[in-house]
C-alpha positions, 0 to 999 in steps of 0.5 A: 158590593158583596162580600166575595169572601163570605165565611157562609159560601159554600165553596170557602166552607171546609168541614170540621176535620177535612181530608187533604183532599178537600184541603186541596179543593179549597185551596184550588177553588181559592186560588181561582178566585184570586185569578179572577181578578175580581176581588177588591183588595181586602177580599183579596188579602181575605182570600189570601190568608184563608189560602195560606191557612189551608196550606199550614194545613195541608202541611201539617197533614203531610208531614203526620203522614211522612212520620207515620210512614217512616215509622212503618218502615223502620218497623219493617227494617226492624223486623226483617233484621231480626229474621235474619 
Protein backbone atom coordinates (compact mmCIF):
# COMPACT_ATOMS: atom_id res chain seq x y z
CA UNK A 1 0.00 0.00 0.00
CA UNK A 2 1.42 3.38 -0.71
CA UNK A 3 2.26 5.96 1.54
CA UNK A 4 -0.53 8.23 1.47
CA UNK A 5 1.35 10.45 3.40
CA UNK A 6 4.50 10.91 1.60
CA UNK A 7 6.70 14.00 2.61
CA UNK A 8 7.43 14.29 -1.43
CA UNK A 9 3.32 15.05 -2.49
CA UNK A 10 2.81 18.03 -3.59
CA UNK A 11 -0.21 18.81 -1.60
CA UNK A 12 1.48 18.20 1.88
CA UNK A 13 4.46 20.25 0.66
CA UNK A 14 4.56 23.84 2.37
CA UNK A 15 7.18 26.43 1.09
CA UNK A 16 10.07 27.62 3.21
CA UNK A 17 8.34 30.79 5.04
CA UNK A 18 4.49 30.03 4.15
CA UNK A 19 1.78 32.99 4.23
CA UNK A 20 -1.26 31.99 6.31
CA UNK A 21 -2.91 31.25 3.47
CA UNK A 22 -1.09 28.62 2.40
CA UNK A 23 -1.21 27.29 5.88
CA UNK A 24 -4.54 27.16 5.74
CA UNK A 25 -4.87 25.41 2.25
CA UNK A 26 -2.69 22.57 3.74
CA UNK A 27 -4.54 22.22 6.82
CA UNK A 28 -7.81 22.22 4.47
CA UNK A 29 -6.16 19.59 1.78
CA UNK A 30 -5.40 17.75 5.02
CA UNK A 31 -8.20 17.59 6.91
CA UNK A 32 -9.76 16.31 3.47
CA UNK A 33 -7.64 13.65 3.48
CA UNK A 34 -8.60 12.41 6.99
CA UNK A 35 -12.34 12.49 5.96
CA UNK A 36 -11.64 10.45 3.47
CA UNK A 37 -11.30 7.64 5.60
CA UNK A 38 -8.60 5.97 3.56
CA UNK A 39 -5.79 6.39 5.55
CA UNK A 40 -4.33 3.42 7.48
CA UNK A 41 -4.16 4.22 11.12
CA UNK A 42 -0.61 5.31 11.23
CA UNK A 43 -1.18 7.51 8.04
CA UNK A 44 -3.72 8.93 9.82
CA UNK A 45 -2.09 9.91 12.95
CA UNK A 46 0.93 11.00 10.44
CA UNK A 47 -1.55 13.31 8.81
CA UNK A 48 -2.89 14.22 12.14
CA UNK A 49 0.34 15.47 13.54
CA UNK A 50 1.36 17.32 10.25
CA UNK A 51 -2.36 19.06 10.72
CA UNK A 52 -1.72 20.03 14.53
CA UNK A 53 1.68 21.47 13.44
CA UNK A 54 0.13 23.52 10.62
CA UNK A 55 -2.04 24.97 13.23
CA UNK A 56 0.86 25.95 15.90
CA UNK A 57 1.73 27.77 12.85
CA UNK A 58 -1.17 29.12 12.04
CA UNK A 59 -1.29 30.19 15.38
CA UNK A 60 1.85 31.63 15.94
CA UNK A 61 0.91 33.76 12.86
CA UNK A 62 -1.95 35.05 14.29
CA UNK A 63 -0.95 35.91 17.37
CA UNK A 64 2.39 38.17 15.68
CA UNK A 65 -0.28 39.76 13.70
CA UNK A 66 -2.73 40.66 17.11
CA UNK A 67 0.60 42.52 18.70
CA UNK A 68 1.49 44.26 15.77
CA UNK A 69 -1.99 45.55 15.39
CA UNK A 70 -2.36 46.35 19.12
CA UNK A 71 0.72 47.95 18.88
CA UNK A 72 -0.53 50.33 15.97
CA UNK A 73 -3.04 51.18 17.94
CA UNK A 74 -1.97 52.08 20.92
CA UNK A 75 0.51 54.24 18.73
CA UNK A 76 -2.47 55.77 17.21
CA UNK A 77 -4.02 56.31 20.90
CA UNK A 78 -1.03 57.99 21.62
CA UNK A 79 -0.70 60.22 18.92
CA UNK A 80 -4.24 61.41 18.91
CA UNK A 81 -3.86 62.23 22.78
CA UNK A 82 -0.74 64.42 22.26
CA UNK A 83 -3.01 66.33 19.48
CA UNK A 84 -5.33 67.05 22.05
Amino acid sequence: MPDKTNQNDPARSLPENPSYEELVQALEASVVRLEAGELSLEEAVVEYEFGMKVIEQCNAMLDRAELRITDLAEKASATQSDAE
